[in-house]
Residue, then its C-alpha position, 0 to 999 in steps of 0.5 A: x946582848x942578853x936575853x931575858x928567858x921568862x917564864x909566864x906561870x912564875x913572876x920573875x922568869x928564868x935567869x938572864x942569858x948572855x951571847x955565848x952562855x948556856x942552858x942545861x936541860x939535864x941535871x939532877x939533883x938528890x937532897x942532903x936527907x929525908x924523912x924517913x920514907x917507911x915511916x912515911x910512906x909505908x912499909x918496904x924496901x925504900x931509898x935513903x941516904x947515908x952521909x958519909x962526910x959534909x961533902x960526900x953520901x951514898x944512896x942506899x936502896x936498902x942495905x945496898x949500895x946504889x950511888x955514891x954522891x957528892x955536895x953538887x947534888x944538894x949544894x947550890x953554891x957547889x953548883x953554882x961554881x961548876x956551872x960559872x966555869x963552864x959557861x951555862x947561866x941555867x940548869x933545869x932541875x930533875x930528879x934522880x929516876x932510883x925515887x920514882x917509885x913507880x912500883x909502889x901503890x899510886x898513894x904511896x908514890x904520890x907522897x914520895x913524890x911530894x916529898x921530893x918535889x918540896x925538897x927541890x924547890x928548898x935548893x932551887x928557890x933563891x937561886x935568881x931563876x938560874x936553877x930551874x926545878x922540875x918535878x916527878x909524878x906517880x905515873x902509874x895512876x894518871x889521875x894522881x900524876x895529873x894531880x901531883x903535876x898541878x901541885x908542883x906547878x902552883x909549887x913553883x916547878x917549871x915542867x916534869x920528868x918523867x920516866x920512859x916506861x912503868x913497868x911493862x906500860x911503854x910510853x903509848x900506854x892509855x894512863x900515860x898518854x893522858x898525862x901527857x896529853x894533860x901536861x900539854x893542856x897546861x902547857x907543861x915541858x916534859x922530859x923522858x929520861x930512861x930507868x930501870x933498864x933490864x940487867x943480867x949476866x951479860x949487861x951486869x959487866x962495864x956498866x953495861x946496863x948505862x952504856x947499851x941500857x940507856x940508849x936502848x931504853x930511850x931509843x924504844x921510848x921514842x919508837x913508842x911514841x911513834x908507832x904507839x900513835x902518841x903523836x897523832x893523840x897528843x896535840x903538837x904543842x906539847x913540847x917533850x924532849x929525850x935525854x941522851x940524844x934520844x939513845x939511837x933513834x937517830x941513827x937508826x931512823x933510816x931502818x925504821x922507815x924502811x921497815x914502816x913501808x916494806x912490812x907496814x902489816x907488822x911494824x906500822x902499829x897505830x902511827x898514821x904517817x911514816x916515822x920521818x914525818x914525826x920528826x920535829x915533833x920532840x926534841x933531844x938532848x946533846x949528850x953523845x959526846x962525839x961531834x959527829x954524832x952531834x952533827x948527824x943528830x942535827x941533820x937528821x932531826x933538825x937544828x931546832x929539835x936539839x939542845x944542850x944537856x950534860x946528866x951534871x953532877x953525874x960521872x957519865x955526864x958532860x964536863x965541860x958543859x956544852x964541849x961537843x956543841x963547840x966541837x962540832x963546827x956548826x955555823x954560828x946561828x946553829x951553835x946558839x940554837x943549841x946553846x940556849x935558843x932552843x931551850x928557851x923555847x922548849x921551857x917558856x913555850x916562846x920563840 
């Protein structure tokens, strides 16, 4: 039997969703081309892109080489294609984190900011719900996020992402806390993935910085909103997920709790409640790769707090999409929550 995934900001919803099919809560996209962002923007050293054939680019931050890139990330017949193979029906949508631009003046980012929103809804408008856009925000000025977010909703974007830190501001920084408190009084998904991670020496060899960066920086995101007391400040209806498994949060929730009562005086920070009671407030993608971390994130955060994400088009992503959930020998009511259940409840706000 299908179920009609829907949304109730957009007439017509999100894509129809088969027994055993899939929604992807963790994709990017990067468009063909835009307008010159000096010009539009203001001076400085800014992302652009250089087309090296029909079907393959680079990102460029200046002169340098950031990411090579393919048509998966512009094209929605290529992604179309990928996702008919693997099984997923839906993919949400979410910038690429190089254009946050959270560095810049807020009006700066603000416009970058439009300009990227528009530029998703050209490749996920027609897509019959099956691409499912979200937008990024100036984050570092929250009235202009709050601004942006409510303009890229009437726009047509389903939910925001967001990056997990504005320079040395964490997630539990005053201005961000009020955007998330506004995204959830709109009833808005967010979706934290890390950026800007720290380099050097010793992170600058294998890819170090996505391989120790990434989980670290989301690890300490969701520490944040712990112990930074966003939890007690934002309502609990406010549906947010971490990419990346929530990096190493779980495995390491037994060494938080520990510290949370045995040196309360210093690890405590704002959190009213110890760290375990948190849980189930936030949800986390499947990208860990490995069945026995997927099952040990399941018990430990919950069957409902988990679902699937693959970071497609990426080459650190998941191909096929889903493979650790149909690994990990979970019963089957577990499997379909991770599948798509859980999405569906974390986009529409609907069980």
């Amino acid at each position: 039997m299908a179920v009609a995934v829907t949304s109730p900001r957009q007439p017509g919803g999100i894509a129809e969703i088969g027994d055993g099919q899939i929604i992807d809560v963790h994709t990017h996209f990067v468009p063909r081309g835009w307008p010159d962002l000096g010009a539009a923007c203001g001076p400085g050293t800014w992302p652009s892109l250089r087309i090296d054939s029909e079907r393959a680019a680079m990102i460029m931050v200046g002169e340098m080489e950031f990411r090579p890139i393919g048509a998966e990330c512009w094209d929605a017949p290529t992604r179309f294609a990928d996702m008919d193979a693997d099984g997923v029906a839906v993919q949400v949508v979410s910038p690429t984190p190089v254009f946050f631009s959270y560095d810049r003046p807020p009006a700066q980012a603000a416009r970058v900011c439009e300009i990227f929103n528009d530029l998703a809804l050209e490749l996920t408008d027609g897509s019959g719900g099956r691409l499912v856009p979200f937008c990024q925000v100036p984050l570092q000025d929250p009235d202009a996020a709050c601004a942006e977010l409510e303009r890229a909703l009437a726009a047509g974007h389903r939910g925001v992402e967001i990056g997990n830190h504005v320079g040395d501001r964490d997630l539990d920084d005053a201005g961000v806390v009020t955007f998330l408190q506004h995204a959830a009084s709109l009833d808005v998904p967010v979706f934290v993935h890390p950026w800007d991670m720290a380099g050097g020496p010793r992170l600058d060899r294998w890819m170090a910085q996505w391989l120790t960066g990434m989980p670290a920086e989301t690890h300490l995101s969701v520490l944040a909103m712990v112990l930074g007391g966003v939890f007690d400040r934002v309502p609990e209806s406010l549906r947010i997920c971490f990419a990346h498994g929530g990096g190493s949060f779980a495995f390491w929730l037994g060494r938080l709790e520990n510290a949370w009562h045995r040196r309360g005086d210093v690890v405590r920070g704002s959190s009213t409640r110890p760290p375990s009671e948190y849980v189930g407030r936030f949800s986390v993608d499947s990208v860990v790769f490995a069945p026995p971390a997927l099952r040990m994130l399941v018990e430990t955060l919950g069957p409902e707090q988990v679902m699937v994400g693959s970071d497609y088009p990426y080459p650190l992503g998941e191909r096929p999409v889903g493979a650790v959930v149909h690994q990990a020998g979970l019963p089957g009511e577990q499997q379909r929550q991770l599948l798509s259940g859980n999405a569906r409840r974390y986009l529409t706000g609907q069980q």
